[in-house]
C-alpha positions as CSV (number, residue, x, y, z in Angstrom):
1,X,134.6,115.0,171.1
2,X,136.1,117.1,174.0
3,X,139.4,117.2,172.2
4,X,137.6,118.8,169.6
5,X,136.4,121.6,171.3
6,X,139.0,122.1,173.2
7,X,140.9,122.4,169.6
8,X,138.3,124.3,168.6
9,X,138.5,126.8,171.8
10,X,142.5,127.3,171.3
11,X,142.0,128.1,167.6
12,X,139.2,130.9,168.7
13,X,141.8,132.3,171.3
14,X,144.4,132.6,168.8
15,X,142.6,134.0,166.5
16,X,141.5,136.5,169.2
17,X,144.4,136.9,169.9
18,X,146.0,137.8,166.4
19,X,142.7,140.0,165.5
20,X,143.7,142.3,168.3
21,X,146.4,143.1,165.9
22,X,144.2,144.0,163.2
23,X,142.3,146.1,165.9
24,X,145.3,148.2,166.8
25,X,145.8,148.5,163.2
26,X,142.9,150.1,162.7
27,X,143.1,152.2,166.3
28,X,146.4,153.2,164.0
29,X,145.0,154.4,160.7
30,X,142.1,156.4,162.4
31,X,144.7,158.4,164.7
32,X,146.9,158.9,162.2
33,X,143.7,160.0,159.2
34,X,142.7,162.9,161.9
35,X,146.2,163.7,163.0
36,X,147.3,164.5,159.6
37,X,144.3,167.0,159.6
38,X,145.0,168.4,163.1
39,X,148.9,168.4,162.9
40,X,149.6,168.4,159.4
41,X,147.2,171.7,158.6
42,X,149.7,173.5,161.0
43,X,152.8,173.1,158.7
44,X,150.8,174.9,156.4
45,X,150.2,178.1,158.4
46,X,153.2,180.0,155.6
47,X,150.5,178.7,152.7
48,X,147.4,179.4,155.0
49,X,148.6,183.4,155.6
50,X,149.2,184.0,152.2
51,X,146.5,182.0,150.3
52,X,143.7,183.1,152.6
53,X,145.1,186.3,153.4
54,X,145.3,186.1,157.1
55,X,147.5,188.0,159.9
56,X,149.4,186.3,162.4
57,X,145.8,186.5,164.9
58,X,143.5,185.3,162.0
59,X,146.1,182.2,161.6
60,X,146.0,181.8,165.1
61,X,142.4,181.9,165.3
62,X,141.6,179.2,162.4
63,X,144.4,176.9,163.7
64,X,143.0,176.7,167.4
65,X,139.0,175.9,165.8
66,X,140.3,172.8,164.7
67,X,141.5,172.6,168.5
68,X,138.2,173.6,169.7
69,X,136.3,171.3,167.8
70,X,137.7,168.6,169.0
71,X,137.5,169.7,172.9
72,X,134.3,170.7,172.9
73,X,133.2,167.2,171.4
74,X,135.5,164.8,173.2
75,X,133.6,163.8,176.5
76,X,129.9,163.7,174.2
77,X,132.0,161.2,172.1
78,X,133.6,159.4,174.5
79,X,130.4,158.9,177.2
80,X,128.6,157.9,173.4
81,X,131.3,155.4,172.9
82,X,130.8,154.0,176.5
83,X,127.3,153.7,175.6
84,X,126.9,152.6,171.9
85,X,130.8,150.8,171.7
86,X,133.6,151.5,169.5
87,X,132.7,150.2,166.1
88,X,129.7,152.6,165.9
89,X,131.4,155.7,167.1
90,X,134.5,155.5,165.0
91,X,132.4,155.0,161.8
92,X,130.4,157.5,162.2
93,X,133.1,160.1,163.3
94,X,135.5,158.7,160.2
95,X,132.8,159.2,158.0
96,X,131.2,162.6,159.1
97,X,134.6,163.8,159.3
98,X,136.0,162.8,155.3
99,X,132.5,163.7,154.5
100,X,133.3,167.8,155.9
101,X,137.1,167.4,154.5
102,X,135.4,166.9,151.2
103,X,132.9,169.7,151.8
104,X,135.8,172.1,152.6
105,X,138.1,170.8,148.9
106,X,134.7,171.4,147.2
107,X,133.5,175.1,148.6
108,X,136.2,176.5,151.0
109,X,139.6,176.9,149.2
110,X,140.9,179.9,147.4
111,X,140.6,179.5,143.6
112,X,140.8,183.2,141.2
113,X,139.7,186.2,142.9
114,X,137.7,184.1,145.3
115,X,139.1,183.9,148.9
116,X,136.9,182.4,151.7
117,X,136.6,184.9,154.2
118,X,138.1,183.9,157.9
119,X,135.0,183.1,159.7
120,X,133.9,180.7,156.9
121,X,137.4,178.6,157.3
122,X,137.6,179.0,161.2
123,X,134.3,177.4,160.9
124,X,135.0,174.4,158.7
125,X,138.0,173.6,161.1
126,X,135.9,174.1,163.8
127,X,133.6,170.7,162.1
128,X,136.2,168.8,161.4
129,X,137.1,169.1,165.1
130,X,134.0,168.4,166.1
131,X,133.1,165.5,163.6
132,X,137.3,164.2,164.3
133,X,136.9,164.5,168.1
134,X,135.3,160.9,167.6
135,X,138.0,159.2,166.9
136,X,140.2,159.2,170.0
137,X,138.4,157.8,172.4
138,X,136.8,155.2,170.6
139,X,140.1,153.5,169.1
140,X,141.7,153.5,172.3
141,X,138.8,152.1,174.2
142,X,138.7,149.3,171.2
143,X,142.7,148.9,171.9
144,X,141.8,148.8,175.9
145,X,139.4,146.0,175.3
146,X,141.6,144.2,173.4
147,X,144.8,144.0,174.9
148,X,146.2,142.7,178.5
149,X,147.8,144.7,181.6
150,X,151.2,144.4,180.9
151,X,151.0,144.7,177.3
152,X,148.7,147.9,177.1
153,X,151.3,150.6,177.3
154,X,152.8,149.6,174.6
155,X,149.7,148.9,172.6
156,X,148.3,152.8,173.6
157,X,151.7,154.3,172.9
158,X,151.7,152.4,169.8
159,X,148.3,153.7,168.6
160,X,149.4,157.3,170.4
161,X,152.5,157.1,167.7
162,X,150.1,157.4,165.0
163,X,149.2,160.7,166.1
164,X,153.0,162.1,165.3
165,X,153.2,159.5,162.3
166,X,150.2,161.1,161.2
167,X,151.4,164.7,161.9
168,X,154.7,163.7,160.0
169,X,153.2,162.4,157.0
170,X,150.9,165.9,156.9
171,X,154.0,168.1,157.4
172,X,155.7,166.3,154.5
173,X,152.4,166.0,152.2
174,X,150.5,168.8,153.1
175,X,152.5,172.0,152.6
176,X,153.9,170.6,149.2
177,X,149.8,169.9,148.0
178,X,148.8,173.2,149.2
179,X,152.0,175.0,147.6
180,X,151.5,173.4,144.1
181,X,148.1,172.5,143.7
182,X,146.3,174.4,146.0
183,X,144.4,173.6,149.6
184,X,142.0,172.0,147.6
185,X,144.1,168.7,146.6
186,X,145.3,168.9,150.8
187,X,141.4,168.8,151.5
188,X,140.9,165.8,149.4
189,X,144.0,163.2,150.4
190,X,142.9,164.0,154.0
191,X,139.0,163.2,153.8
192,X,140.4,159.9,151.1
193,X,142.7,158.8,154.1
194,X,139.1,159.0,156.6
195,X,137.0,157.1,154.0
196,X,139.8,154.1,153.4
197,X,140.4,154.2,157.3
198,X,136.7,153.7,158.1
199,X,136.4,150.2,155.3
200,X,138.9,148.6,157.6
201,X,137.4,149.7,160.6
202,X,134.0,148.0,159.0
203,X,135.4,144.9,158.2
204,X,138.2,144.0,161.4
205,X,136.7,146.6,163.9
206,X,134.4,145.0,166.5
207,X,133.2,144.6,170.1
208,X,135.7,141.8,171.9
209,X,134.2,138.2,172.4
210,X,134.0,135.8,175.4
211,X,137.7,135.4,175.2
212,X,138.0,139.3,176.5
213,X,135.7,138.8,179.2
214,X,138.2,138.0,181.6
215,X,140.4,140.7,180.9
216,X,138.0,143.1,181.5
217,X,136.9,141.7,184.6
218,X,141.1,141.7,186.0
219,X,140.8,145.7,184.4
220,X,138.4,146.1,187.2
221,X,139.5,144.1,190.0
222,X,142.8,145.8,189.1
223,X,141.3,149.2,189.7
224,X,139.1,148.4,192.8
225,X,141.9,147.2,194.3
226,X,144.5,150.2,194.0
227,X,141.4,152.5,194.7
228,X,140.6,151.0,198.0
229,X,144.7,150.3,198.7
230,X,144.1,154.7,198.2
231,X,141.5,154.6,200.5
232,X,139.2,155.7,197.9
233,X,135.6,153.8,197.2
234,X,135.4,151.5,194.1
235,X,133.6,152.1,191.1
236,X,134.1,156.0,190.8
237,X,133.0,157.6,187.8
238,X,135.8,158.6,186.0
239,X,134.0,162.5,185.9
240,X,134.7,162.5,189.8
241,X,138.3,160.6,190.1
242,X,140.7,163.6,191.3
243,X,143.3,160.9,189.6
244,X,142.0,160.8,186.3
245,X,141.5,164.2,186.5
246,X,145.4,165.1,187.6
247,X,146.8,163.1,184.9
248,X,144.7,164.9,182.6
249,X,145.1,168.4,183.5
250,X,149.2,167.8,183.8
251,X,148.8,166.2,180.0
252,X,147.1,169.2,179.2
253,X,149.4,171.9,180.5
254,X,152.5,169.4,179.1
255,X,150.8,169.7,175.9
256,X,151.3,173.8,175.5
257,X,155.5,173.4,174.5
258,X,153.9,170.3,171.9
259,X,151.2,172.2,170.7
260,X,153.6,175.5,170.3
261,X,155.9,173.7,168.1
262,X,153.6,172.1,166.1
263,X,151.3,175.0,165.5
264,X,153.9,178.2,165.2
265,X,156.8,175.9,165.2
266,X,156.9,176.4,161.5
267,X,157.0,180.6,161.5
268,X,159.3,180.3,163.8
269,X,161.5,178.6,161.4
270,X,160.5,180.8,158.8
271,X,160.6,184.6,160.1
272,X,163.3,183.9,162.9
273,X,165.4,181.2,161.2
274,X,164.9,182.1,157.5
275,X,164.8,178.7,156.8
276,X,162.9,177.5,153.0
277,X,159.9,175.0,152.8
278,X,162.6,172.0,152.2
279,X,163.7,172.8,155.5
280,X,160.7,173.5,157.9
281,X,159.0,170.1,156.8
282,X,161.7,167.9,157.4
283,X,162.4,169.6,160.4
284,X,158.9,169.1,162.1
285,X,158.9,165.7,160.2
286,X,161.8,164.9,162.4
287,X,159.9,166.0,165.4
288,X,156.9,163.3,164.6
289,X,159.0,160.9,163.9
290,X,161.1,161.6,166.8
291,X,157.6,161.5,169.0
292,X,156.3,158.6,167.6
293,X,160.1,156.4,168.3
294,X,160.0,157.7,171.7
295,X,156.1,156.9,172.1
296,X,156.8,153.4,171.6
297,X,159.8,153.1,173.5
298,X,158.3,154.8,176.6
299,X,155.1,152.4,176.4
300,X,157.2,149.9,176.2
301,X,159.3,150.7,179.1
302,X,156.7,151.8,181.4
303,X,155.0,148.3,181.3
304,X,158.0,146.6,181.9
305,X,159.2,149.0,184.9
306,X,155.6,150.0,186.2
307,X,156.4,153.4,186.6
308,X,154.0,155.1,184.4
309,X,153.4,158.6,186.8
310,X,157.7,159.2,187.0
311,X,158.0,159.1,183.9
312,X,154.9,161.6,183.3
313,X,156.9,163.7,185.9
314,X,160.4,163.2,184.2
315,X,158.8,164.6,181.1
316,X,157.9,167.5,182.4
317,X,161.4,168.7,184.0
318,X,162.7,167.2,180.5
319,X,160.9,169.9,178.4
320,X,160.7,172.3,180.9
321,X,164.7,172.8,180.9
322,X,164.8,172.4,176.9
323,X,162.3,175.0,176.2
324,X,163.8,177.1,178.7
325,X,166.9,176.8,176.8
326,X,165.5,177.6,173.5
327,X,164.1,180.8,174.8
328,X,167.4,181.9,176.3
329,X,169.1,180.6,172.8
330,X,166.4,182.6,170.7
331,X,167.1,185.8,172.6
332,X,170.6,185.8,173.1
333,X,171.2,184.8,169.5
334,X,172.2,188.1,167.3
335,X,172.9,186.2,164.0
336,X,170.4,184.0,161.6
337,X,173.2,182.6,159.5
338,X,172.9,178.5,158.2
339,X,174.2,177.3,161.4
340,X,172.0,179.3,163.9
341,X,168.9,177.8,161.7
342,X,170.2,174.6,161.9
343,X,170.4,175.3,166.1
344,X,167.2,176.4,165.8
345,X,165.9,173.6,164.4
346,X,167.6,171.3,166.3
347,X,166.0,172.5,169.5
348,X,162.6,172.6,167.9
349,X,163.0,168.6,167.4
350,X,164.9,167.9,170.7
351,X,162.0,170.3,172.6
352,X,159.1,168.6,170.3
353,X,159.4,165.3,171.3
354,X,160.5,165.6,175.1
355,X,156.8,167.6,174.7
356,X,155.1,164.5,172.7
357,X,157.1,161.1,174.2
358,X,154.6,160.6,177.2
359,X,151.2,160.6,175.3
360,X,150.7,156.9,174.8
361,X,151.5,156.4,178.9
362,X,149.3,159.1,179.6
363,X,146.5,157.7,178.2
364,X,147.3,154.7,179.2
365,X,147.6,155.7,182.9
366,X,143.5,157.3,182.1
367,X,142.3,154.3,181.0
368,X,143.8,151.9,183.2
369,X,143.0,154.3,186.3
370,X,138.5,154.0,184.7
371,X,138.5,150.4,183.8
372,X,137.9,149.0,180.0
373,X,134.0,149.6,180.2
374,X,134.7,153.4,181.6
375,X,137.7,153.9,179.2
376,X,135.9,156.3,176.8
377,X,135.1,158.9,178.9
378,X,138.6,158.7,181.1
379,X,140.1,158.8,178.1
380,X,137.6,161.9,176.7
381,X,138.0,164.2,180.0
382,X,142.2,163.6,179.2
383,X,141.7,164.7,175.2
384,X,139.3,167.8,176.3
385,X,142.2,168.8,178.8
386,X,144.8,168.2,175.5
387,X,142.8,169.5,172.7
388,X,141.9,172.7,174.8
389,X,145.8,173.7,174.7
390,X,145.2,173.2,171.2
391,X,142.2,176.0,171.0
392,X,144.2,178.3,173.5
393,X,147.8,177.8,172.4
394,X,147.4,179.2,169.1
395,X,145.3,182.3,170.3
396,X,147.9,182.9,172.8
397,X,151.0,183.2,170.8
398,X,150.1,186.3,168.4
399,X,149.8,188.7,171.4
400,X,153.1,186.9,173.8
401,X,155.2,187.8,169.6
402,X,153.7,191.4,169.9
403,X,154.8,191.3,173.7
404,X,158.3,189.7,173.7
405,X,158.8,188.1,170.7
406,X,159.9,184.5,170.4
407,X,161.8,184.0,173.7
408,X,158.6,184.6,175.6
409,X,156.8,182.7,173.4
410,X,159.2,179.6,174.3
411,X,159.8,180.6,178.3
412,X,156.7,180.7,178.3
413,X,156.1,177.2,176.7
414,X,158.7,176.3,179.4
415,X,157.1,177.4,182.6
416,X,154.0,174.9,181.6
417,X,155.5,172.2,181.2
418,X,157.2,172.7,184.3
419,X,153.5,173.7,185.9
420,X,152.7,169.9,185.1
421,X,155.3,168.3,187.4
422,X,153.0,169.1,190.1
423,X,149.8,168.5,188.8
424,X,150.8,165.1,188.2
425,X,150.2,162.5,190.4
426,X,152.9,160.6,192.2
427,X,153.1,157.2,192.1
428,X,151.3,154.9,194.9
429,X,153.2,152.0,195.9
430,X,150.4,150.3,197.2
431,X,148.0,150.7,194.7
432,X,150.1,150.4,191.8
433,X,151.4,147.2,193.4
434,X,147.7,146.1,194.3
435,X,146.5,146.8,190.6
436,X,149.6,145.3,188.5
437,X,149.0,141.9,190.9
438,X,145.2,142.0,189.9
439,X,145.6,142.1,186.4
440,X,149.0,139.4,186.4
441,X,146.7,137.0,188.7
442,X,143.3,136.7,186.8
């Protein structure tokens, strides 16, 4: 009899232990359903000016809703997660959202003389942002629960890949659907991608059982002990933790060379590197794929070495000295032959995923800093700060082209990541040591 449920104990824990596979999967598919929208509309901005008839500010403008959107919704979302859990949140915001995809195929897309005005598409963006917004915190607080210290870099950064996965397959997809068949059939395969995303979530997606009650008890001994090893009281909500807060205010101004490149980075291509359609996608195809290698590796590399906050900081010198180059390439170059566009597009992928590498240790660094039953909001405050670069960053650019032209646009880009090296926090020996021997002892 006791051998038996001792059996039947170790067959639970393994299967709790391979469903936390399942749950990342699904972490993955919801990231990369809403990053298609969020990243991949962006490689349409050619398709978008012409088809809706917008200037360079009206693009701007309808490309930083779906930014806004998602900022203004992300702490709601993630203190609702904290309250109601994952599985609840993450169906309702994969549903709402292919429920307004579908509503924007159906009413909003150019078809004969018809042409939605600019407010009427800014403000479908601007609810699939807020509807999408949903979906971050919620999958990585399910991933959080799920997985061990030690082992949760590499499961954020894993789920953080989906976002340039996600991005990649838009910018491959999207512009091609939009070209050919018209924004409607780009509407639909995004809101189809939500509903499939959120049957899996239904069926594998649920709160963590007995055998994750330890873990989140070592998440937050781990953090009580680096917070008083700081000095700092225990049990600090993650709205007052100047920590969580410096992370996410250095992601956020890290996020503004990203966010350039995946928003402009394709009429940059196009009116400064004459480069066709074939080009421009697989270029910023290269750049999510690039992101999403180097997301895994770093995740994978920061739990093994413990250094999470350098290599925030390394990140930031990183783009700061590629974008700077960029800008001083862009201006100094008086030629925009085949192999200047091909320079060009080099930089933009070497630039784009320096800018998108640290996201998964980032968040990870958020979560770990507010504990598994806090990690929705930590996580929240960090996306506002992100997705809030995404609102200003394309509203910005217009007016620093009428200004300077590109190589402002990129010095620019330049001078914030390099205004995150600061804002980051160093690392703690003490409290990192404290924390990583809390969660490797329970």
């Amino acid at each position: 009899m006791a051998n038996g449920s001792v059996d039947a104990v170790r067959a639970l824990g393994e299967r709790g232990a391979s469903h936390r596979w399942k749950v990342l999967g699904v972490g993955f598919a919801a990231n990369a359903s809403f990053s298609a929208a969020f990243s991949g509309m962006p490689t349409t901005a050619v398709f978008l000016r012409s088809g809706y008839h917008l200037g360079n500010d009206g693009l701007g403008l309808v490309l930083g809703m779906l930014g806004l959107g998602i900022a203004v919704s992300e702490l709601p979302w993630g203190l609702l997660t904290d309250r109601w859990g994952d599985r609840r949140v993450l169906l309702l915001g994969l549903l709402s959202t292919a429920a307004a995809l579908a509503g924007l195929a159906l009413f909003v897309v150019p078809s004969g003389g018809y042409v939605p005005g600019v407010a009427t598409l800014a403000l479908g963006l601007l609810l699939i942002g807020l509807l999408g917004g949903s979906v971050n915190g919620s999958s990585g607080r399910a991933v959080m629960a799920w997985f061990q210290e030690g082992e949760r870099g590499l499961a954020m950064s894993i789920r953080q890949t989906a976002v340039p996965a996600g991005g990649g397959l838009g910018a491959l997809l999207l512009p091609v659907l939009a070209s050919r068949f018209g924004f409607a059939s780009a509407y639909a395969v995004l809101a189809a991608a939500c509903g499939v995303t959120a049957v899996f979530a239904w069926l594998w997606l649920h709160e963590p059982s007995h055998a994750d009650a330890g873990d989140a008890r070592a998440g937050r001994n781990a953090v009580q002990n680096a917070a008083m090893a700081e000095g700092a009281p225990p049990e600090v909500s993650p709205l007052r933790d100047i920590g969580i807060w410096r992370v996410a205010l250095g992601a956020g101004a890290l996020c503004v060379p990203q966010l350039a490149v995946i928003t402009f980075g394709t009429v940059f291509l196009h009116d400064s590197g004459r480069a066709g359609v074939l080009a421009i996608s697989v270029t910023v195809a290269a750049v999510q794929a690039g992101a999403a290698v180097a997301r895994v590796w770093s995740g994978h590399w920061t739990d093994r070495n413990r250094n999470r906050r350098p290599y925030m900081r390394a990140c930031s010198l990183t783009t700061a000295a590629l974008f700077a180059s960029l800008a001083l390439l862009t201006g100094l170059a008086g030629t925009h032959g085949a192999a200047m566009t091909a320079v060009f597009a080099l930089m933009i992928v070497l630039g784009g995923v320096s800018a998108s590498a640290w996201h998964g240790v980032a968040f990870t660094e958020l979560a770990t800093l507010a504990g598994t039953s806090r990690a929705g909001t930590a996580l929240a405050i960090g996306n506002t700060c992100v997705f809030l670069t995404l609102f200003v960053t394309p509203l910005a650019i217009p007016p620093l082209l009428t200004i300077g032209s590109w190589p402002l646009v990129w010095a620019v880009a330049s001078a914030c990541a390099l205004i995150a090296w600061p804002i980051l926090p160093r690392a703690a020996r003490g409290a990192k040591t404290s924390a990583a021997r809390a969660c490797d002892a329970t």
